[in-house]
C-alpha positions in Angstrom: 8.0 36.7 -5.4 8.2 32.8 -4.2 4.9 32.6 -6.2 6.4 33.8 -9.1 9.7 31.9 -9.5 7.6 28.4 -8.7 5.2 29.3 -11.3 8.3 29.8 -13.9 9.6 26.5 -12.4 6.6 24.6 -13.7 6.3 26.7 -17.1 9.9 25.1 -17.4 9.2 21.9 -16.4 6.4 22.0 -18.8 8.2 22.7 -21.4 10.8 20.1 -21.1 7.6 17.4 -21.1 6.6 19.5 -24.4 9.8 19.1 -25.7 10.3 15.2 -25.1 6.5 14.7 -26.2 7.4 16.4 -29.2 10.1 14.8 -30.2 9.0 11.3 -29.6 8.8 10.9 -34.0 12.1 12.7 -34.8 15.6 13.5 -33.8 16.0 13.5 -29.9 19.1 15.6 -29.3 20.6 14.3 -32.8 20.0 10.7 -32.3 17.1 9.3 -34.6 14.3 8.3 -32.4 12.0 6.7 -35.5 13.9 3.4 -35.6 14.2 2.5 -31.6 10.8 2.2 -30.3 12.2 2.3 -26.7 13.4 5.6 -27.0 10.0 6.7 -28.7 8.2 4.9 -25.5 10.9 6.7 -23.1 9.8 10.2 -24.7 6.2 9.5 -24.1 6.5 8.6 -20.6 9.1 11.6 -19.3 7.0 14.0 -21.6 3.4 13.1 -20.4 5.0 13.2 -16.6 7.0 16.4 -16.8 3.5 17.7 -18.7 1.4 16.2 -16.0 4.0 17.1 -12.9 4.5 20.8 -14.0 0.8 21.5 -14.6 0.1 20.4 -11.1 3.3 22.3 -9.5 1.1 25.5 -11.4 -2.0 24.9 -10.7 -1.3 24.2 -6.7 1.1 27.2 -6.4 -1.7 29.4 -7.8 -4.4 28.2 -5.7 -2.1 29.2 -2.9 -0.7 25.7 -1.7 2.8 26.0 -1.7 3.8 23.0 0.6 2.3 20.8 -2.1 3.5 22.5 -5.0 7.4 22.1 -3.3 6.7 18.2 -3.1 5.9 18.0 -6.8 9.1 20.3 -7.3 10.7 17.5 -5.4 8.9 14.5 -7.5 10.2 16.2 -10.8 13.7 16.8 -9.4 13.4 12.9 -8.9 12.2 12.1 -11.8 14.8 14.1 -13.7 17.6 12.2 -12.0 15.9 8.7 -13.1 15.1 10.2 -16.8 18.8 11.2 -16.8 20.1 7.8 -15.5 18.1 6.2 -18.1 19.1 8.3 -21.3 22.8 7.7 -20.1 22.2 4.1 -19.8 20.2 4.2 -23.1 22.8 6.2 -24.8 25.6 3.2 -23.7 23.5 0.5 -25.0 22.7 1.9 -28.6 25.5 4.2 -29.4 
């Protein structure tokens, strides 16, 4: 069942770096992302290291290394916090 759930944790996280990659040329949660090129670069970097983290939280947990896949769990909780810092701190500065 652990399995299972960490799996779904790194489908999610996944998405989320799909979702940031994606939007990287438009709208970014209703904010025009076209005309600041540090918001294009800060959806290219969190999307390529969600991609990158939640792919390898998958691939360990299947291979059967769950200690390893918990650290990356713990990496992307990190990096969530310091993504969510800096979109605040963005969102000050230009809005």
């Amino acid at each position: 069942m652990l399995l299972v759930l960490v799996t779904i944790l790194g489908a999610i996280i996944v998405f989320i770096g799909g979702y940031l990659w994606h939007h990287q040329n438009t709208n970014l949660l209703g904010i025009t992302v076209t005309n600041k090129p540090q918001l294009t670069k800060f959806c290219r970097f969190y999307g390529l290291l969600f991609i990158i983290l939640g792919l390898i939280i998958i691939i360990t947990n299947l291979l059967g290394y769950l200690i390893i896949a918990t650290i990356f769990m713990i990496i992307s909780m990190l990096t969530t916090i310091a993504l969510t810092w800096q979109f605040s701190v963005f969102l000050k500065k230009y809005l």
